[in-house]
C-alpha positions as CSV (number, residue, x, y, z in Angstrom):
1,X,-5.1,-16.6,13.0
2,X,-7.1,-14.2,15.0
3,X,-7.0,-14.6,19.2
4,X,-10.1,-12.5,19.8
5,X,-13.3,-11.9,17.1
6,X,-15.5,-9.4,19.7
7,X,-16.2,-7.1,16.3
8,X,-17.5,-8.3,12.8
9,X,-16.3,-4.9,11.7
10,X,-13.4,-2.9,12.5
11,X,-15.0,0.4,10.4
12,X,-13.5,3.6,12.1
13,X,-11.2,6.0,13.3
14,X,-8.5,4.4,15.7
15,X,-5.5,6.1,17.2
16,X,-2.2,4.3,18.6
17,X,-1.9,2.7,21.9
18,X,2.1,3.7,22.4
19,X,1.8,2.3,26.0
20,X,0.5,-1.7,24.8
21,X,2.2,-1.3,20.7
22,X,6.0,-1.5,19.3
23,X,7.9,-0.4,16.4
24,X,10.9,-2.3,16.3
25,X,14.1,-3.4,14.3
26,X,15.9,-6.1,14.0
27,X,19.8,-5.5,12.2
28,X,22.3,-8.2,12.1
29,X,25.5,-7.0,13.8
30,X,29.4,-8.2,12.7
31,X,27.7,-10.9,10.9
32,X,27.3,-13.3,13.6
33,X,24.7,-11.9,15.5
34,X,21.5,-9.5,16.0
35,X,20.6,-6.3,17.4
36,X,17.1,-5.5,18.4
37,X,16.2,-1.9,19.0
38,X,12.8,0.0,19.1
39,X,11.1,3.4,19.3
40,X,9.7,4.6,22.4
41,X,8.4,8.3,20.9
42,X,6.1,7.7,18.0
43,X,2.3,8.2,17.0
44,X,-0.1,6.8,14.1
45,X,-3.7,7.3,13.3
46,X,-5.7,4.9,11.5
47,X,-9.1,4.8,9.3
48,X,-9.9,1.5,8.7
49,X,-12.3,0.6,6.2
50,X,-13.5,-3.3,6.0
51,X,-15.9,-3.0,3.7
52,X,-13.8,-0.8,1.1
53,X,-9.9,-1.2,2.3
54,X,-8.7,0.8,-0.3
55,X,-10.7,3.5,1.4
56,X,-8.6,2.8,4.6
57,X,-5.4,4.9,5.6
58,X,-2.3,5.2,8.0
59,X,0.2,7.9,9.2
60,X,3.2,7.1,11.3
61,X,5.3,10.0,13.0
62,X,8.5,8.9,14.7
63,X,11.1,10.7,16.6
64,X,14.3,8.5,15.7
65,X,16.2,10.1,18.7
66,X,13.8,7.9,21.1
67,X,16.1,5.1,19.6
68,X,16.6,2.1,22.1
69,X,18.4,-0.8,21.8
70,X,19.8,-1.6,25.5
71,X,23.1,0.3,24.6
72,X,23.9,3.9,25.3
73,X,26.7,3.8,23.2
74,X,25.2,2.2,20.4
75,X,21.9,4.6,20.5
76,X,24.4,7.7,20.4
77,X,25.9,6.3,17.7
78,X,22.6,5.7,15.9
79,X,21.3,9.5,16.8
80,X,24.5,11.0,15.3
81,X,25.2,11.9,12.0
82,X,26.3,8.6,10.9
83,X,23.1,7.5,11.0
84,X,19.4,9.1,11.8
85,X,21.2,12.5,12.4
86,X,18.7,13.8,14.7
87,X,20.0,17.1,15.4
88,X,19.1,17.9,11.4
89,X,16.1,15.4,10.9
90,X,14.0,15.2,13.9
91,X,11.1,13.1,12.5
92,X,10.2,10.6,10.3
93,X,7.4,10.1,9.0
94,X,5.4,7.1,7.1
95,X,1.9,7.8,4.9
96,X,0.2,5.2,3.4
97,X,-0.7,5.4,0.0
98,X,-2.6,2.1,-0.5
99,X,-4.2,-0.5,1.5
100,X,-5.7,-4.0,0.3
101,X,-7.0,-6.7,2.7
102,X,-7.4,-10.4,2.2
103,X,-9.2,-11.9,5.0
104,X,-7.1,-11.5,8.2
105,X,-4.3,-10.4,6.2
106,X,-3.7,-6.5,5.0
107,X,-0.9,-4.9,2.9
108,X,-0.5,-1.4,3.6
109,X,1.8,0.4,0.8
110,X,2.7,3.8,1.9
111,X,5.7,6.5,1.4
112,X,8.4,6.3,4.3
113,X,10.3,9.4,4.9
114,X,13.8,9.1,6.8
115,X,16.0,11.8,6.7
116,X,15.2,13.5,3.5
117,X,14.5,10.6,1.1
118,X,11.3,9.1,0.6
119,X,10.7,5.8,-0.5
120,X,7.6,3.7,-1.0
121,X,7.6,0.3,1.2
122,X,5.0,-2.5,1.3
123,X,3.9,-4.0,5.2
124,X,2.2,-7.0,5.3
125,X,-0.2,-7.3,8.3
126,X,-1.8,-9.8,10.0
127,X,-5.0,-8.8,11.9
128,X,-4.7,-10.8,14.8
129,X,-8.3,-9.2,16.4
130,X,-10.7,-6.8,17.7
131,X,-11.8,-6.3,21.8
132,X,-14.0,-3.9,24.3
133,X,-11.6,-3.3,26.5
134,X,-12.7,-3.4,30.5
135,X,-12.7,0.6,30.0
136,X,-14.9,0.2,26.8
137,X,-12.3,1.0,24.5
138,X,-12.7,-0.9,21.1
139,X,-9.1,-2.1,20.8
140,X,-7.8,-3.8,17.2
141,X,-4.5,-5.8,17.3
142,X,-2.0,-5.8,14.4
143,X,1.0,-7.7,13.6
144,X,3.6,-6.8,10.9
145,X,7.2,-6.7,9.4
146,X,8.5,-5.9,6.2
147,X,12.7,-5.9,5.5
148,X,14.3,-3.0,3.9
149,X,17.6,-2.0,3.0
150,X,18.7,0.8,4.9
151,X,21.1,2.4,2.5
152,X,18.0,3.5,0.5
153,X,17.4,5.7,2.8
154,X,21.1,7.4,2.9
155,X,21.5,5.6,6.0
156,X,25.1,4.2,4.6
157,X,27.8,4.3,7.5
158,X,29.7,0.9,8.0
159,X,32.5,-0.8,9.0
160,X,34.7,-3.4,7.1
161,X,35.2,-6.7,9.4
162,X,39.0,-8.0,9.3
163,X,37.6,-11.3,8.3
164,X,35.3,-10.2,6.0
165,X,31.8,-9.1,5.8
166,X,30.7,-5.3,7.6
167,X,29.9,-4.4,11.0
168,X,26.2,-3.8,10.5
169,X,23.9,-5.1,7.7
170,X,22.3,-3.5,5.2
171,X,18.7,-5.4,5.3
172,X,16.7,-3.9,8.2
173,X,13.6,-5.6,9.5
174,X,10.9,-3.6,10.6
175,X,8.6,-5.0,13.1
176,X,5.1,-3.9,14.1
177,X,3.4,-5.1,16.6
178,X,0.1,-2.7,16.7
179,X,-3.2,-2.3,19.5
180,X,-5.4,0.4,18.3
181,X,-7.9,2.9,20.3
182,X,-11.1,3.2,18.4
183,X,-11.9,7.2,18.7
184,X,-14.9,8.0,20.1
């Protein structure tokens, strides 16, 4: 369902609005509840192509120390080697390698790289609409998630509960919520 319709077409070059987007994660923690974190140091460039979306293309650069999730604790945790081991793997990165679009909807398929092991993941999007900005930006607003399971990605530390079940779950969601910069 799209809030705003200012553009019939979207063609172009856009570039990442850190300061109004969010990469986000969602992990359930000791079974019973869940832990929402995010990125605040990460950068993606766009070509968009409406007419031919196969011709359209996305790359992602994160910096998994920028981890937040409200805890200092629990982000030095996640920064150490236990986890996103920082100190030896300062970026991750995600390149897509297909993109297909059904109305409002797109599916961008690309190769994430965390750590040193790439996998290819599948994000549905929804385009939720296109503005001039009051600065006369052209700004495009996505919306996406897709669930993964971190240990592909090596990301394996854990903790046994005494009643059963682990400390932190496998299944990661992902959450994107994305406003775009057409370039000028």
């Amino acid at each position: 369902m799209s809030e705003s319709t200012a553009l019939t077409d979207i063609t172009g070059d856009y570039t990442l609005d850190v300061a109004h987007s969010r990469l986000g994660f969602v992990a359930r923690h000791a079974v019973v509840t869940k832990v929402r974190g995010q990125f605040t140091d990460w950068s993606a460039t766009a070509h968009i192509d409406t007419a031919n979306p196969a011709a359209s293309s996305v790359t992602v650069t994160i910096n998994p120390a920028s981890v937040s999730t409200g805890s200092a604790d629990r982000d030095g945790h996640l920064t150490s080697p236990d986890f996103f081991d920082t100190a030896a793997f300062p970026e991750w990165k995600f390149v897509s390698t297909d993109v297909t679009r059904d109305g409002q909807d797109w599916t961008i398929t690309g190769d994430l790289t965390i750590k040193d092991v790439t996998k290819p993941v599948t994000i549905e999007f929804e385009e939720n609409g296109s503005a001039k900005d009051p600065f006369g930006n052209i700004r495009v607003g996505f919306e996406g998630s897709v669930t993964v399971n971190r240990k592909d990605w090596g990301l394996t530390w854990n903790a046994a509960l005494e009643t059963g079940g682990v400390l932190v779950s496998e299944k990661i969601k992902l959450e994107f919520d994305i406003s775009a910069i057409k370039n000028a």
